[in-house]
C-alpha positions in Angstrom: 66.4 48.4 20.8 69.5 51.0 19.3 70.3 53.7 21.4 71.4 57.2 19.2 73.8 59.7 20.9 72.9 62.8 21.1 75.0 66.5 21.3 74.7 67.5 24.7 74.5 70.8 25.7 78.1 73.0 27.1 77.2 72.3 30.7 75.6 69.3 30.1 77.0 65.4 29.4 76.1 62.6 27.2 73.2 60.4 27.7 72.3 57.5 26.0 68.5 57.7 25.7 66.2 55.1 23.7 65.5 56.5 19.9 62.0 55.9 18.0 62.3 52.4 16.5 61.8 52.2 12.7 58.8 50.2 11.8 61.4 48.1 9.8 64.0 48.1 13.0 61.1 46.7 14.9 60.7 44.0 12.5 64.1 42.9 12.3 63.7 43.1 16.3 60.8 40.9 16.2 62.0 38.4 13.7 65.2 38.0 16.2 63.0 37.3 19.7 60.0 35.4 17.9 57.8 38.2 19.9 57.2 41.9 20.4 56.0 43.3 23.3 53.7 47.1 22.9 51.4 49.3 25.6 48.8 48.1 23.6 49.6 44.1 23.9 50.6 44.1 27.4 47.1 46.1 28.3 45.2 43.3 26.2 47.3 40.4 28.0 46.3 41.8 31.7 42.4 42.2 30.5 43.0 38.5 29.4 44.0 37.6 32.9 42.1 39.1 34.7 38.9 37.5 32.5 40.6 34.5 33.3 40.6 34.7 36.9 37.1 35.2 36.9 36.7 32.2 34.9 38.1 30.2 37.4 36.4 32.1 40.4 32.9 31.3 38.5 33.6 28.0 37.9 34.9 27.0 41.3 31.5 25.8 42.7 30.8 23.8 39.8 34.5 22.1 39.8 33.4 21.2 43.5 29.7 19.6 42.6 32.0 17.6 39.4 34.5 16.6 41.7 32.2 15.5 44.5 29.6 13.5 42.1 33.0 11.7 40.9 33.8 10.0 44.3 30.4 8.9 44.6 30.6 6.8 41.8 32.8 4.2 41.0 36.0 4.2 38.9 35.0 3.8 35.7 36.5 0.3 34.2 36.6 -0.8 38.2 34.9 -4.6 38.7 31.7 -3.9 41.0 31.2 -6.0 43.1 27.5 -7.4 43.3 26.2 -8.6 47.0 26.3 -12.9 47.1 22.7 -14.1 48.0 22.7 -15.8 51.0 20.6 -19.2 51.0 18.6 -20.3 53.7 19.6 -23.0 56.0 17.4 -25.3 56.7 19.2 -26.1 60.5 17.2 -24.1 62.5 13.9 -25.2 61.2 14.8 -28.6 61.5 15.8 -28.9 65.1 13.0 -26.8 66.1 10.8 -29.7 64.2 12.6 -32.1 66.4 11.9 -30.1 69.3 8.4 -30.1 68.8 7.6 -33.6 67.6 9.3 -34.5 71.0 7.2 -32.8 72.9 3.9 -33.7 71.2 4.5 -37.4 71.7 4.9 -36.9 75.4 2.0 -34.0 75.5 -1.5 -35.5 76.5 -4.7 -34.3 78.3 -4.1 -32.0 81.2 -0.2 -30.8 79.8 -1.6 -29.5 76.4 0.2 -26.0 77.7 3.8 -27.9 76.7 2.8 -27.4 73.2 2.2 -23.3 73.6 6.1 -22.8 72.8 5.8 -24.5 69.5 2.0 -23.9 68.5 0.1 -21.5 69.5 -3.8 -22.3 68.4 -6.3 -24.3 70.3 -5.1 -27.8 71.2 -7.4 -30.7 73.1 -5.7 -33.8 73.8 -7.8 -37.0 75.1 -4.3 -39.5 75.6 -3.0 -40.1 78.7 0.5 -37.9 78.9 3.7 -39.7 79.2 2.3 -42.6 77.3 4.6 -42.0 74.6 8.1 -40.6 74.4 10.7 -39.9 71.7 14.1 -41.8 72.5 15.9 -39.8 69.6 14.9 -37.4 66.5 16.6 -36.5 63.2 15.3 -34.2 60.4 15.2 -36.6 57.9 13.9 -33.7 55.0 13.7 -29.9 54.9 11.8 -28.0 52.2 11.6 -24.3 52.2 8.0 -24.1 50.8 8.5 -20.3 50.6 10.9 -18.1 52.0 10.6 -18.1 55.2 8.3 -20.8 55.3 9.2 -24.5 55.8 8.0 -28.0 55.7 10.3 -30.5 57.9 10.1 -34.1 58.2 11.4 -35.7 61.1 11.8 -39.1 62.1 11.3 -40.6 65.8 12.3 -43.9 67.2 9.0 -43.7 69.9 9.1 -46.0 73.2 5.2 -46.7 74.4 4.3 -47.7 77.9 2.6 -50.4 78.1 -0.7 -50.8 81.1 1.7 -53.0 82.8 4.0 -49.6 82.9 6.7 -51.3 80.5 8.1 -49.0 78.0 8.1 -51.1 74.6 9.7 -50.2 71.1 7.2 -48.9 68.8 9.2 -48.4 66.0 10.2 -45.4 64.0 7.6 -42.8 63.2 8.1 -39.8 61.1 6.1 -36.9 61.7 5.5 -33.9 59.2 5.9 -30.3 60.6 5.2 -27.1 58.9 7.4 -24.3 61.3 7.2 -20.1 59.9 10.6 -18.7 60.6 11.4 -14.6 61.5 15.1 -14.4 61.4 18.1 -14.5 59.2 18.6 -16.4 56.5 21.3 -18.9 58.6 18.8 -19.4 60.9 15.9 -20.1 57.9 14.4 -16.6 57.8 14.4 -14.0 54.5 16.5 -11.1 56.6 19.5 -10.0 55.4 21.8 -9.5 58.6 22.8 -12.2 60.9 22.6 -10.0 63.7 18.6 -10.0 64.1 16.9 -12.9 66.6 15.3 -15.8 64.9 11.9 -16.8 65.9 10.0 -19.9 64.9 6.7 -21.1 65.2 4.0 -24.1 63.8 1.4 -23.7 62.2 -0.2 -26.8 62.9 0.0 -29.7 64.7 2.3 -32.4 63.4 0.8 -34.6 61.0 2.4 -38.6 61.0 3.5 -39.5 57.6 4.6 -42.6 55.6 8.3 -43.4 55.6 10.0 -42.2 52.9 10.6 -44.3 49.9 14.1 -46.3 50.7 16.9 -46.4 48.3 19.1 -49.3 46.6 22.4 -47.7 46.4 24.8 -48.4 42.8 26.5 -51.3 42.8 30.1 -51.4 44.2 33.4 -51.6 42.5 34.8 -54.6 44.0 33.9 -57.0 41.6 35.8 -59.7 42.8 35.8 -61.6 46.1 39.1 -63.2 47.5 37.2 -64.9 50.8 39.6 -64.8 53.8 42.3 -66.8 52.6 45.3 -66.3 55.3 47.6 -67.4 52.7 47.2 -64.4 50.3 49.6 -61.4 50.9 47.0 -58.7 50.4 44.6 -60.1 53.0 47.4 -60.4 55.4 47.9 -56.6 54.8 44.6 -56.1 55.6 44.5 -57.8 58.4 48.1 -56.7 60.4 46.9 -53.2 59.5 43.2 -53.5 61.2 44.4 -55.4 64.0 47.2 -52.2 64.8 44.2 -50.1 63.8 41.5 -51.2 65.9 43.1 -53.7 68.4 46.6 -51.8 69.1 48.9 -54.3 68.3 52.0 -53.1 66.7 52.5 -50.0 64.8 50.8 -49.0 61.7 54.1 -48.2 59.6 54.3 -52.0 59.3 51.6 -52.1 57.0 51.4 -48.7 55.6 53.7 -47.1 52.5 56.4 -44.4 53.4 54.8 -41.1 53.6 51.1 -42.4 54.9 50.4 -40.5 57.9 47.3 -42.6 59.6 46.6 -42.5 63.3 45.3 -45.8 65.3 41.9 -45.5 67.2 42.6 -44.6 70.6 42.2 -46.5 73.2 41.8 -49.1 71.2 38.1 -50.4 71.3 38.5 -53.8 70.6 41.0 -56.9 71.3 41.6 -58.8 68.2 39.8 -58.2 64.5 39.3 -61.1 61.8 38.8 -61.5 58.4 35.6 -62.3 57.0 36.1 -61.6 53.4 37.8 -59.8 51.1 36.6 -58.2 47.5 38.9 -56.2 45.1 39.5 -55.4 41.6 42.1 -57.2 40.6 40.3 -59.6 38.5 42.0 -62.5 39.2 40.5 -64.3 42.9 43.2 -67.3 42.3 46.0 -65.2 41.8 48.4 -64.1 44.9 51.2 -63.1 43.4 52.4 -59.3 43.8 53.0 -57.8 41.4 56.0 -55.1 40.3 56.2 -52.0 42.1 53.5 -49.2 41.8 50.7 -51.3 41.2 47.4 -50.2 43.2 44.3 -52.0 43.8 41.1 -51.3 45.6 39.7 -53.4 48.5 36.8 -53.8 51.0 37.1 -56.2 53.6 34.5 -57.1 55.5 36.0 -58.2 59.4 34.7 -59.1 62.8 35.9 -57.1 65.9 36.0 -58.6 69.3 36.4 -56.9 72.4 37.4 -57.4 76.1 33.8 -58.8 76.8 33.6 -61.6 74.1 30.8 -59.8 72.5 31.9 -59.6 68.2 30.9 -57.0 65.9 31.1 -56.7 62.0 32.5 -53.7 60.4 33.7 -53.0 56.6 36.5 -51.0 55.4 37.6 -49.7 52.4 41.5 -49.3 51.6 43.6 -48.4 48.7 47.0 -50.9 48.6 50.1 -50.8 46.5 52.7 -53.0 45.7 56.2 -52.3 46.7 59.3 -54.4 47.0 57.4 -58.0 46.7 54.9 -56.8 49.0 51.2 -55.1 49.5 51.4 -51.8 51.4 48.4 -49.5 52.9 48.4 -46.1 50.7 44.9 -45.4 52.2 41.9 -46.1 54.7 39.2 -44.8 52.2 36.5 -42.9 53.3 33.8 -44.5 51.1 33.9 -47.7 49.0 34.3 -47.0 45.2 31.9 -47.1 43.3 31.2 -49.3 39.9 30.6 -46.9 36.9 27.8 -46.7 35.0 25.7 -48.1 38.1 23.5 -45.9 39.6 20.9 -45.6 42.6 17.3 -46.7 42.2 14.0 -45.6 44.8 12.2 -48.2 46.2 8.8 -47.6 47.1 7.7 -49.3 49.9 5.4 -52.4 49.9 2.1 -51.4 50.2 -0.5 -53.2 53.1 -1.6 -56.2 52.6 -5.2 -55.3 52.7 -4.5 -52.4 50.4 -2.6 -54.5 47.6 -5.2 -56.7 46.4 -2.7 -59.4 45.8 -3.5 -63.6 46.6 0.1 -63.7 47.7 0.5 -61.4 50.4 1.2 -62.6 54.1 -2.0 -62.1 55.9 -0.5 -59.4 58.8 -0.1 -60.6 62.2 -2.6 -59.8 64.7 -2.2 -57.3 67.0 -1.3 -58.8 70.7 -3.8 -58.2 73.4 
């Protein structure tokens, strides 16, 4: 903006005081701040803002409901998370059926009330009570038939008293139970939190059942069998280590390679332990010779255990061995004997009755003692 001078008056001094700009002074002005600033365009700019501040009044609420649905909802991009279904354990149910086969073996007329805790419809017993009794139980089988809703097997080793009042071995029975379950999911129930009481109940009586069908196991991978040969430096391994393991004498870091950490049974259980055989997989049964360091081979012996009282006891372990410095070392007691491959397990269904096979051959089935 130019200021112009103009004449004052006698008694009056100069002033500078803003001239009219030219339309072409106020472009030159323009062109030099990028901008011009009028009455006209600072009214316009102040209607702008205020309009704007409006806006943003106005919109305030609905900024609020946006802002609020956002936290609700996850992140976009963020992993969720989905719940992990919790399966059913078949524990509860199946020491409950324990429970209750126990106490039905022992139950007869006059004590039917036992049973209420376990089954709650009618119930008329004719044995005498306490003719029977379960010496141990173990749920041999669980199935959940449906959720909530199981069907336990359970097997009995059952003492019966004789009329002379002798209690007898009557062999293991196993006795089916169906048992409803209210409750969590640990305990065998369909509800979600652990926190809620379980509740069990039969829905019958328990039903005796045939044993289940038995089971040849796969064939082992210790194909070769070294006897008990004293002479042969593995089963002399074997043997110093078992008899520090079981019998206490001497330590196992005798027998064992550096960095085996193995702890002896404690107190030891028996006196002395000896060799009854030995299988491996070294191929060779003839062959003693050890061989260069870091050579491993897999061995089951088979040993008899005596103890203080003279009695003897057989018992089969598993090790891993390995050769160092001319000699056979213990890498490891195994916790299961290896397996050969390609050999798997086979059911075997029991033998049927002789009455019920129709065969020539069978043994005619004792009779029964009177």
């Amino acid at each position: 903006m130019r200021f112009r001078r103009r004449p004052a008056a006698e008694d009056e001094t100069w002033d500078d005081v803003p001239a009219a700009q030219t339309e072409e002074e106020a472009v030159d002005s323009e062109a030099e701040t990028g901008w011009q600033t009028t009455t006209a365009g600072l009214s316009g700019a102040a209607r702008l803002a205020r309009i704007g501040a409006w806006v943003l009044i106005a919109s305030g609420p609905l900024l609020g409901v946006a802002s609020l649905l956002g936290s609700s909802s996850p992140a976009q991009g963020a992993p969720v998370t989905a719940p992990t279904a919790q399966s059913a354990s078949a524990t509860g149910p199946g020491g409950w059926a324990q429970l209750y086969v126990t106490a039905y073996l022992e139950a007869g007329q006059g004590t039917e009330s036992s049973l209420s805790p376990f089954f709650s419809g009618s119930v008329t017993l004719t044995n005498t009570p306490g003719k029977r009794s379960a010496t141990s139980t173990v749920a041999v089988a669980s199935r959940e038939v449906q959720p909530g809703y199981w069907a336990v097997t359970v097997a009995a080793r059952v003492a019966q008293k004789t009329s002379k009042g002798a209690w007898v071995d009557a062999g293991l029975q196993y006795y089916q139970v169906a048992v409803q379950v209210l409750g969590p999911a640990s305990a065998g129930g369909t509800k979600k939190s652990d926190d809620s009481a379980a509740g069990y109940a039969a829905t019958a009586l328990p039903a005796q059942v045939a044993a289940p069908a038995s089971l040849k196991p796969s064939s082992l991978g210790y194909g070769t069998d070294r006897g008990n040969n004293p002479a042969d430096p593995a089963t002399q391994t074997i043997s110093g280590f078992l008899n520090a393991y079981l019998a206490g004498k001497g330590g196992l870091d005798r027998y064992t390679s550096p960095g085996v950490t193995l702890q002896p049974v404690a107190p030891a259980p028996y006196t002395g332990v000896e060799i009854t055989d030995v299988a491996d997989d070294s191929g060779n049964a003839s062959s003693t010779t050890v061989p260069s360091d870091g050579a491993v081979r897999h061995a089951m012996a088979t040993v008899t255990a005596k103890d203080d009282s003279g009695s003897s006891y057989p018992l089969t372990y598993t090790l891993s061995l390995h050769s160092r410095g001319g000699r056979w070392e213990v890498a490891s007691l195994d916790t299961a004997p290896v397996l050969q491959r390609d050999s798997g397990p086979a059911l075997v269904t029991p033998a049927p009755d002789s009455d019920d096979s129709g065969s020539t051959d069978a043994s005619p089935s004792p009779s029964p003692s009177s």
